[in-house]
C-alpha positions in Angstrom: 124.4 51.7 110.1 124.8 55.1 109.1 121.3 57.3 109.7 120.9 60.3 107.4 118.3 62.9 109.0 114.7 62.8 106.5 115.3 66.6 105.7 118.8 66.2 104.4 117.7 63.7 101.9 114.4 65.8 101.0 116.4 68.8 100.6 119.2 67.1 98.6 116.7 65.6 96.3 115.0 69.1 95.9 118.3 71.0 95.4 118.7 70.6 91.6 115.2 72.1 91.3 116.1 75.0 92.5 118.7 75.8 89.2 115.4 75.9 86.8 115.3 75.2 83.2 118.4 75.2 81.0 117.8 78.1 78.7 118.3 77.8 75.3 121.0 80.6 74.4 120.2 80.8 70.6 117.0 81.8 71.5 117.1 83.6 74.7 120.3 86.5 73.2 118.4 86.8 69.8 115.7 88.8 70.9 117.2 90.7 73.7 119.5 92.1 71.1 117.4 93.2 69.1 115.7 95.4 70.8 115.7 97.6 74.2 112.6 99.3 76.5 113.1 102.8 76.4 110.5 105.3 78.6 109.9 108.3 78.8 108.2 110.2 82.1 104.6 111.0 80.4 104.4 114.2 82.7 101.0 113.7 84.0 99.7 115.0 87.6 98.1 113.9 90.6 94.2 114.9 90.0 94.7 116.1 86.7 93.1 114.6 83.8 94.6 114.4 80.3 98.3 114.6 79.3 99.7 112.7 76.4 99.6 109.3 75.6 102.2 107.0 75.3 101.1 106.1 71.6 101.2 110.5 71.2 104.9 110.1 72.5 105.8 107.0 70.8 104.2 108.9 67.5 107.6 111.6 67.9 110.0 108.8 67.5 108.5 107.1 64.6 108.4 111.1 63.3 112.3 111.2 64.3 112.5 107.9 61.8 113.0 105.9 64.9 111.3 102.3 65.1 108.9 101.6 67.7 108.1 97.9 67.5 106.0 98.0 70.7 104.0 100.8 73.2 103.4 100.3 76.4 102.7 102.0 79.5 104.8 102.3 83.0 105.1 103.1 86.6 108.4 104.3 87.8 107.9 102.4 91.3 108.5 105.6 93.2 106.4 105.8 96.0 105.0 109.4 96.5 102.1 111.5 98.9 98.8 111.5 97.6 99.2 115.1 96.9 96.4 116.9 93.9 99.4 118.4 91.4 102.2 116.1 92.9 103.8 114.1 89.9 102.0 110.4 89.6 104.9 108.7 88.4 103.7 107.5 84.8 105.8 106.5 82.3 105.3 105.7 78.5 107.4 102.6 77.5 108.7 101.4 73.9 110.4 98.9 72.0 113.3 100.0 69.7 116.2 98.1 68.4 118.8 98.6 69.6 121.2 99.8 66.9 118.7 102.7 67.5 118.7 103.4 71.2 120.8 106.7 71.1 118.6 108.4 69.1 115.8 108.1 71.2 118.0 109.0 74.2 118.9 112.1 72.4 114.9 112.8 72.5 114.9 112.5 76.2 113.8 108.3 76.0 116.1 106.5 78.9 116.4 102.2 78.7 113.8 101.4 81.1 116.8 99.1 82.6 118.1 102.2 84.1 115.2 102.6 85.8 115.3 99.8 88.7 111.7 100.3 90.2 110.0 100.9 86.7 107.9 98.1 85.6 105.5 97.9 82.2 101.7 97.9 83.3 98.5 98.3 81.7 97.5 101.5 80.0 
């Protein structure tokens, strides 16, 4: 009789698990494409209250006759020394399609893709 160790069943059984769901690729490229996170360091310091907004900086692109479909706000993920004046890392974060990303690159905007530690958060 041939004896199969408990944890190689288990783990073959949990195997296909671990591929998640199939995703649907009519839906999933539709919105990707259409649009790209773009940010934009908002300049802010340490201990230093005020700057602009990410709506205020948002506001030049639609004034550039860019569309912003979404604002957000964002952290570049640097860590840095709790320093009064240092830099705090701040970012704001938009939507634009696509077709329209080099425009707001020529205003300073880079994809937030190309920024590997920057994640969206809560303004």
């Amino acid at each position: 009789m041939l004896r199969i160790p408990l944890t190689t069943l288990l783990a073959a059984a949990l195997l296909p698990a671990c591929a998640g769901p199939a995703a649907d690729p009519a839906r999933a490229a539709a919105p990707a494409a259409a649009s790209v996170a773009m940010a934009l360091p908002l300049g802010t310091r340490q201990c230093e209250p005020g700057g602009p907004t990410a709506e205020s900086l948002a506001g030049v692109l639609r004034g550039a006759g860019i569309s912003v479909t979404a604002v957000s706000c964002g952290h570049d993920g640097r860590m840095r020394p709790a320093v009064c004046g240092a830099g705090d890392g701040r970012l704001a974060v938009v939507d634009v399609p696509a077709a329209q990303q080099a425009q707001a690159e020529a205003l300073g905007w880079k994809p937030l893709s190309a920024m590997p530690d920057a994640r969206r958060q809560p303004c």
